[in-house]
C-alpha positions as CSV (number, residue, x, y, z in Angstrom):
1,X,112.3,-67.8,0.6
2,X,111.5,-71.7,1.5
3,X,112.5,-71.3,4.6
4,X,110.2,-68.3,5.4
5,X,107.0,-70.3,3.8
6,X,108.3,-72.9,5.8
7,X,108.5,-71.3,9.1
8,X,104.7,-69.5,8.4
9,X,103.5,-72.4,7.6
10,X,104.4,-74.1,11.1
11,X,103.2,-71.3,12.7
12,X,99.3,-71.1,11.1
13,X,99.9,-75.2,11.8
14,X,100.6,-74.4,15.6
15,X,97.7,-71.1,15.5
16,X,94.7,-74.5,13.7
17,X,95.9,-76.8,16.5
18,X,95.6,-74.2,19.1
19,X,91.8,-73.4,18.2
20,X,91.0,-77.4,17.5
21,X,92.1,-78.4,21.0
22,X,89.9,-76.1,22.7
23,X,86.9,-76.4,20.3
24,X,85.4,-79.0,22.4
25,X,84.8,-77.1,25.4
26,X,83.9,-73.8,23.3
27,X,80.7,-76.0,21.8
28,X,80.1,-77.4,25.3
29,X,79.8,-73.5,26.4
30,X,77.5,-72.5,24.0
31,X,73.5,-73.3,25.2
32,X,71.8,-76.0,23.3
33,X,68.6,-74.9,21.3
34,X,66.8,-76.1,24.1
35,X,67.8,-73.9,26.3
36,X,67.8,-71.1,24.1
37,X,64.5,-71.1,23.9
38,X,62.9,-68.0,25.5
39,X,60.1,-67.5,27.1
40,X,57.1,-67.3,24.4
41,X,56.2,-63.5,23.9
42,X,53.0,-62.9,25.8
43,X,50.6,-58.8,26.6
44,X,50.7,-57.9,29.7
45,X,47.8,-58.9,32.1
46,X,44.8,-58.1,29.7
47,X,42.3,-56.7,32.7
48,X,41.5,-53.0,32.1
49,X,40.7,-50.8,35.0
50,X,39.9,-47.4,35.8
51,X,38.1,-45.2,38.6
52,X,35.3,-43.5,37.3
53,X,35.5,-40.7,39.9
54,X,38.5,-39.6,41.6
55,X,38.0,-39.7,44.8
56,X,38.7,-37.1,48.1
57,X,39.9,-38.5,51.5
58,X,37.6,-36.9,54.8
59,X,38.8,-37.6,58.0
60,X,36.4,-39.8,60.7
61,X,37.0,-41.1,64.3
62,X,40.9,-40.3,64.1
63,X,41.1,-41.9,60.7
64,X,41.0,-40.4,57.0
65,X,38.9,-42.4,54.0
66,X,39.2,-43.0,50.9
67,X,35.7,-44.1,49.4
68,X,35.1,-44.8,45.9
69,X,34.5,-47.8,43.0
70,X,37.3,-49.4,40.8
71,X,35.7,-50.7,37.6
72,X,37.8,-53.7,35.9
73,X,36.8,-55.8,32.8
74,X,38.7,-59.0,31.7
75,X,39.6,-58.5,27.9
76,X,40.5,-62.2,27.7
77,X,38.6,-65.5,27.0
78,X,39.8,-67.0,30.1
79,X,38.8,-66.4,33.7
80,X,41.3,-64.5,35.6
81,X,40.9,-64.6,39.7
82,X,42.2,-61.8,41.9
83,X,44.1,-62.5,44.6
84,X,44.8,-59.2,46.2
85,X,44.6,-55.4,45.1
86,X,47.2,-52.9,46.4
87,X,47.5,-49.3,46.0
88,X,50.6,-47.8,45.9
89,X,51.9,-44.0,45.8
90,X,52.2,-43.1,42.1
91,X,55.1,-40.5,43.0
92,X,57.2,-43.5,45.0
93,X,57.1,-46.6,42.7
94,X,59.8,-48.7,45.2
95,X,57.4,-47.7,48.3
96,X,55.6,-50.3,49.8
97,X,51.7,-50.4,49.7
98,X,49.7,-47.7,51.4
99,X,46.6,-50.3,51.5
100,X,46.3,-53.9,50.9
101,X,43.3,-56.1,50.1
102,X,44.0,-59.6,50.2
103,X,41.4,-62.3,49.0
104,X,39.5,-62.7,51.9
105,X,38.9,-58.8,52.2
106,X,38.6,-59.0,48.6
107,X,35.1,-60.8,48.7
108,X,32.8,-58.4,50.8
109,X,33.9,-55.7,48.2
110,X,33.5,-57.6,44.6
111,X,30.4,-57.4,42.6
112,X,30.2,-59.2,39.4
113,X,28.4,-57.3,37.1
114,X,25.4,-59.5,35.4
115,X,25.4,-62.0,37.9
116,X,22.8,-61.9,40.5
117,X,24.6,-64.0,43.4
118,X,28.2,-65.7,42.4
119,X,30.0,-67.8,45.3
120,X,33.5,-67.1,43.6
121,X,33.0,-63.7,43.3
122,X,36.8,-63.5,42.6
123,X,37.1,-65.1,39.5
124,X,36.3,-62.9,36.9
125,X,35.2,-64.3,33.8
126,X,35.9,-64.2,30.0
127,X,34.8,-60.6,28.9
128,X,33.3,-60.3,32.2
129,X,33.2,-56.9,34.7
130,X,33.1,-56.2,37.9
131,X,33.1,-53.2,40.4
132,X,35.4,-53.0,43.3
133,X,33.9,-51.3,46.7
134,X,36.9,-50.0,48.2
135,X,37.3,-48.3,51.4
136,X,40.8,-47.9,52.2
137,X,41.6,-46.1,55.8
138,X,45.1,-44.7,57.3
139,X,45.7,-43.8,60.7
140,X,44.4,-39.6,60.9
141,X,48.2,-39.0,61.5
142,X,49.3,-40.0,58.2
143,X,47.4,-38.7,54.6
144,X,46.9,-40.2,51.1
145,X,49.4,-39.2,48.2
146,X,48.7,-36.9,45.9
147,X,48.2,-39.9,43.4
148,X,47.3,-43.6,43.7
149,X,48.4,-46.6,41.5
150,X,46.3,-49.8,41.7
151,X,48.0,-53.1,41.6
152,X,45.6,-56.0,40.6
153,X,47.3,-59.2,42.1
154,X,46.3,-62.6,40.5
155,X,47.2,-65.9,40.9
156,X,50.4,-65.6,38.4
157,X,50.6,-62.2,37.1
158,X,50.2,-58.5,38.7
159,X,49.2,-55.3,36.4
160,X,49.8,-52.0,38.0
161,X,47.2,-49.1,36.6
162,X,43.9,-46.7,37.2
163,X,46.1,-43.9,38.3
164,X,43.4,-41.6,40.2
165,X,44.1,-38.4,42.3
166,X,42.9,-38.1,46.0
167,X,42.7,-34.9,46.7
168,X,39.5,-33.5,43.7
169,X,36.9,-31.6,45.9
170,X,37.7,-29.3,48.5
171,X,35.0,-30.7,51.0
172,X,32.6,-28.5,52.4
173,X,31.9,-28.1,56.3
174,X,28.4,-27.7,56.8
175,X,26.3,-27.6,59.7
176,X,23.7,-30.9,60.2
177,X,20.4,-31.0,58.6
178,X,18.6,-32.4,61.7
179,X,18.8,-31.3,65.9
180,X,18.7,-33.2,68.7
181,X,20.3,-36.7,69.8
182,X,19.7,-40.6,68.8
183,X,20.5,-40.1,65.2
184,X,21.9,-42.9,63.4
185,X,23.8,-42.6,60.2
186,X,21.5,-45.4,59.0
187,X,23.3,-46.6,55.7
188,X,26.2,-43.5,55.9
189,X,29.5,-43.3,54.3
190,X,30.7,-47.5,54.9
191,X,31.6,-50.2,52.9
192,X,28.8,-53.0,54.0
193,X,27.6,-55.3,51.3
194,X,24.1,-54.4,52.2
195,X,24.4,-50.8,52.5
196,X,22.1,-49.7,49.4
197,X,23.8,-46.2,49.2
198,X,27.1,-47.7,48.8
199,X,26.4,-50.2,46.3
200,X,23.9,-47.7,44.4
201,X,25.8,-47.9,41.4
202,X,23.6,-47.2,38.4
203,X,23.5,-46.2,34.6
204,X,22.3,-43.0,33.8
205,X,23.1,-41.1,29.8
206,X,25.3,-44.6,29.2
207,X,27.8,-43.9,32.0
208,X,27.6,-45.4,35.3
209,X,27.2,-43.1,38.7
210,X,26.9,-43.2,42.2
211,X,24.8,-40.1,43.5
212,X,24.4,-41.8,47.1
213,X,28.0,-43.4,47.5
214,X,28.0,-40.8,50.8
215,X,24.1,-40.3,51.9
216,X,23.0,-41.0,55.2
217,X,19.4,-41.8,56.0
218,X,18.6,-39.7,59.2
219,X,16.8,-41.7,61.7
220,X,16.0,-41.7,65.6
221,X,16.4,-45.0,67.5
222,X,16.2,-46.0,71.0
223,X,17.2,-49.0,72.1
224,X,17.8,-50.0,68.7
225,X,14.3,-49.3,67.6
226,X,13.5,-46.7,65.0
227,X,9.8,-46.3,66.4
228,X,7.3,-47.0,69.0
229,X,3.7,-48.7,68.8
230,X,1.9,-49.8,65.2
231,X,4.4,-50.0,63.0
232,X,2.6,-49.4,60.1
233,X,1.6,-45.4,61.8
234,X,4.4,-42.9,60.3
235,X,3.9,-41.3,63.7
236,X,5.3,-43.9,65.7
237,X,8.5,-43.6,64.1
238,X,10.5,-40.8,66.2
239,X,11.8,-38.9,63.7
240,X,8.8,-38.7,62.1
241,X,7.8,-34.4,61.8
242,X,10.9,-33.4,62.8
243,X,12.2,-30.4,61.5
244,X,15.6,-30.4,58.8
245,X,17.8,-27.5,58.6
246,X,19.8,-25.6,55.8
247,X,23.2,-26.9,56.4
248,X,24.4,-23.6,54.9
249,X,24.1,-20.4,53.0
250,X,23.0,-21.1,49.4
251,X,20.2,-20.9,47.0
252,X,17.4,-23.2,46.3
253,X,16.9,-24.8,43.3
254,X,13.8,-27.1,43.2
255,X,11.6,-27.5,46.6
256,X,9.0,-29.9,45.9
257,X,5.5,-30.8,47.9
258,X,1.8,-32.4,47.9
259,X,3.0,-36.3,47.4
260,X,1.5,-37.7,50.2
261,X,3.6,-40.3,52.9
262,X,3.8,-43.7,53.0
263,X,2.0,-46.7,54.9
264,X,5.4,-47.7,56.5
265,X,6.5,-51.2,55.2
266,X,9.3,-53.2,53.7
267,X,9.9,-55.8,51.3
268,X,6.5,-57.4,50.1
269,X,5.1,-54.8,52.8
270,X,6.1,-51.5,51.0
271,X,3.2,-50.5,49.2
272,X,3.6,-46.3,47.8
273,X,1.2,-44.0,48.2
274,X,1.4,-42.7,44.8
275,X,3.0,-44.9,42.2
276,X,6.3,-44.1,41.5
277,X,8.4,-42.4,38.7
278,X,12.1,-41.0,38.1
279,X,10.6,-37.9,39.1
280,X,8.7,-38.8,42.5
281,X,11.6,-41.5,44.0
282,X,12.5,-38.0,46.4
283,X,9.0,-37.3,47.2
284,X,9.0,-34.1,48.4
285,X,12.2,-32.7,48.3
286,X,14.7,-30.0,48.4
287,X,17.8,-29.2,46.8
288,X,20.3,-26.0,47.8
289,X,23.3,-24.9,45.8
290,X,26.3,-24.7,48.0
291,X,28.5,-23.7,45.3
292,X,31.5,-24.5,43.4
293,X,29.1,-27.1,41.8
294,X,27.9,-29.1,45.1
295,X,24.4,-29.6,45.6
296,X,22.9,-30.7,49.3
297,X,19.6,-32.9,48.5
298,X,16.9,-33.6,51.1
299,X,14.6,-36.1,50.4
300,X,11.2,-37.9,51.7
301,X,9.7,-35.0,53.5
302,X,6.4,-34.4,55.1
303,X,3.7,-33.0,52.8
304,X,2.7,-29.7,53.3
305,X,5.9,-28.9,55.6
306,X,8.0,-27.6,52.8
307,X,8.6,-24.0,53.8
308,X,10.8,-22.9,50.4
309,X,10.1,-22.7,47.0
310,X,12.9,-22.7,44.0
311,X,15.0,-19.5,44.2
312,X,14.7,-18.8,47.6
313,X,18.1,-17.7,49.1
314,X,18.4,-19.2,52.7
315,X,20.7,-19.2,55.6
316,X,22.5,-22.1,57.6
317,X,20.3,-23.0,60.1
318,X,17.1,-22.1,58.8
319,X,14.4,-24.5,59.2
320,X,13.6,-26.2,55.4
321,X,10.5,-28.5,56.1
322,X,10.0,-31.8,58.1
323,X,10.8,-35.6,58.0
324,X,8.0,-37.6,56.4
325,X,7.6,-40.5,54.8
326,X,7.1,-39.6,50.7
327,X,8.5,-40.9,47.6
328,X,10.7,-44.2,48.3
329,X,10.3,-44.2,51.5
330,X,9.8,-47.6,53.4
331,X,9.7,-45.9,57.0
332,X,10.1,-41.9,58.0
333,X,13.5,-40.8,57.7
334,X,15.7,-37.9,56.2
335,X,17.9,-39.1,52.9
336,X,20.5,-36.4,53.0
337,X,23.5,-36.2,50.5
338,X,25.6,-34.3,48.7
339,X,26.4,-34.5,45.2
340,X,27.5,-32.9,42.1
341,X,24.2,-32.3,40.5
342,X,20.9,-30.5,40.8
343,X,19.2,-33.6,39.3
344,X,18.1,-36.5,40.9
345,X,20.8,-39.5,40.8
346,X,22.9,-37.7,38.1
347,X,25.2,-36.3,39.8
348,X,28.6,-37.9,42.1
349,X,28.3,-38.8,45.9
350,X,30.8,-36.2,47.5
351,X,31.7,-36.8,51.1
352,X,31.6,-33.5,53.2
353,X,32.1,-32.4,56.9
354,X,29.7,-31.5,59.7
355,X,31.4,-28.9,62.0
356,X,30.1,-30.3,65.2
357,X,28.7,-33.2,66.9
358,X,28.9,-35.9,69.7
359,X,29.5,-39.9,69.3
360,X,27.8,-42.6,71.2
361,X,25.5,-43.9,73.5
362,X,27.0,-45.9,76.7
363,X,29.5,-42.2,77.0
364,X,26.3,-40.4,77.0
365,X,27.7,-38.7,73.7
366,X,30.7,-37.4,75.4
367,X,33.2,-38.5,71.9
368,X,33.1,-34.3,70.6
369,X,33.9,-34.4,67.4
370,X,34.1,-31.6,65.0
371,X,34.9,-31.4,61.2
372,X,34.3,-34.8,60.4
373,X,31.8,-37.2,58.6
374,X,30.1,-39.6,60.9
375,X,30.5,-43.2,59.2
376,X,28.0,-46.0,59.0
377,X,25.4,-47.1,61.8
378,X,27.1,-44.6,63.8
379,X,24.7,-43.0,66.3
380,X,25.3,-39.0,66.8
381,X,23.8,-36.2,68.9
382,X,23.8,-32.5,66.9
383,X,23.4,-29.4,68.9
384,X,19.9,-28.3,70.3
């Protein structure tokens, strides 16, 4: 019986000694507390983003556009500076970016809400918002997913959200509201900083909406000139009594007349007619349902040319009225959109199609195009 303690004692002797000579290294293998330590526990980017209105691609000059605002508010106390924005397909999440904006494309399309002029208009402050302007283009070959994912790039961090679909009005081919050539899409479908429609972002009910993302005001210009003698005469402006067109089938909903045209001026010149309200910023005007809730608006029209009233059916082509000079109105022109509303302003900017019509000057406006949307500052020539 000794003998066997004996011998099991040697043996848990041999098993201690075992375990003791190789304790060293064991501690050595284990991490100090130091670097143990984690990384502290911190939310994810704290910027909150969304798209009002999903937007719908339309094609233009071989390429297909995306054109819409991505609103983001920093929930923090401290500033937080983008350094690029990517949009990615929703459906593909290891795909690479279908557009990139990097910082210096990034400026020209920031506003900073609350600030009137802000030379870092990429740092976005404590509790701060801003809109981004985003135009994002692909070759006409290729198309936009189904569904977009934004990814807001910063200095340190990245925050992928604002999932928006791309595909949400089928787009309406209509014929154009004016004849003739020398038309320039004076402040059309772009992304310029001083294009008014684009950044016409305003709040109407409490929610913010952009009525005129995609207007175009109408004009004639030769040799870069929208008229011809005294400047302050509507009827040296070319376009001034030419006749607008229904740009389809549909029925008229309000047709407007009587305010009187403007003394053409701008800035400290512009001086209205009549003084103006919410309801007289159109002057006269006229507004056709095209259906499936799309509303073509024309806007600043010659008084005592309006040829409908409201509930008047009329048919693509018909003659409406003619350009003037009423409402707000610095110099003759046709304000043509379409939007989502009846209403003035309250409705979204939807981009549309015009089924025919010829690009550019020096080719004598040989670029046919058909079933597009002529962009900004482009200058077009409709059928006779």
């Amino acid at each position: 019986m000794m003998k066997i303690i004996n011998q099991t004692f040697s043996f848990l002797t041999c098993i201690i000694l075992f375990f003791l000579s190789y304790a060293p290294s064991a501690a050595q293998s284990l991490p100090s507390n130091k670097a143990a330590a984690t990384k502290p526990f911190s939310f994810p980017l704290q910027m909150e983003m969304h798209v009002l209105f999903d937007p719908t691609s339309f094609p233009s000059g071989q390429k297909s556009f995306l054109i819409y605002e991505l609103y983001l508010t920093n929930f923090t106390t401290s500033a937080i500076s983008l350094r690029g924005i990517e949009l990615r397909d929703t459906n593909n999440e290891n795909s690479s970016p279908i557009v990139s904006f990097n910082a210096l494309e990034l400026h020209n399309m920031v506003k900073i809400l609350g600030v009137e002029d802000s030379k870092d208009n990429l740092t976005i402050g404590g509790g701060q918002s801003a809109i981004v302007f985003i135009e994002a283009r692909l070759n006409s070959s290729l198309s936009f997913p189904e569904k977009i994912t934004h990814r807001i790039i910063t200095g340190n961090d990245s925050l992928d959200g604002a999932v928006m679909v791309t595909h949400k009005t089928n787009l309406k081919t209509l014929r154009p509201p004016v004849k003739g050539t020398d038309w320039i899409a004076a402040d059309g479908p772009g992304n310029s900083v001083d294009n008014h429609h684009r950044r016409g972002v305003i709040i109407l009910n409490g929610q913010a909406v952009n009525s005129r993302r995609f207007a175009i005001d109408w004009k004639k210009v030769k040799d870069s000139l929208s008229f011809s003698g005294n400047p302050r005469d509507v009827h040296s402006y070319f376009c001034y009594s030419e006749q607008v067109f229904a740009v389809a089938d549909g029925k008229v909903i309000a047709a407007n007349d009587g305010l009187p045209d403007n003394i053409p001026g701008h800035g400290k010149e512009f001086h209205p007619a009549v003084p103006l309200t919410f309801e007289k910023l159109a002057g006269n005007k006229i507004v056709i349902d095209l259906g499936n809730g799309q509303y073509a608006h024309y806007m600043h029209l010659q008084p005592g040319s309006v040829r409908v009233k409201a509930g008047d059916h009329v048919r693509k082509g018909e003659i409406l009225g003619k350009i003037g000079n009423s409402g707000d109105a610095r110099e003759p022109h046709l304000h043509f959109e379409v939007t989502t509303s009846p209403m003035l302003l309250k409705g979204e900017g939807l981009p549309y199609l015009i089924d025919h019509y010829r690009l550019g000057v020096k080719q004598g406006f040989n670029d046919q195009r058909k079933n597009e949307l002529p962009k900004e500052k482009e200058i077009v020539a409709f059928r006779e």
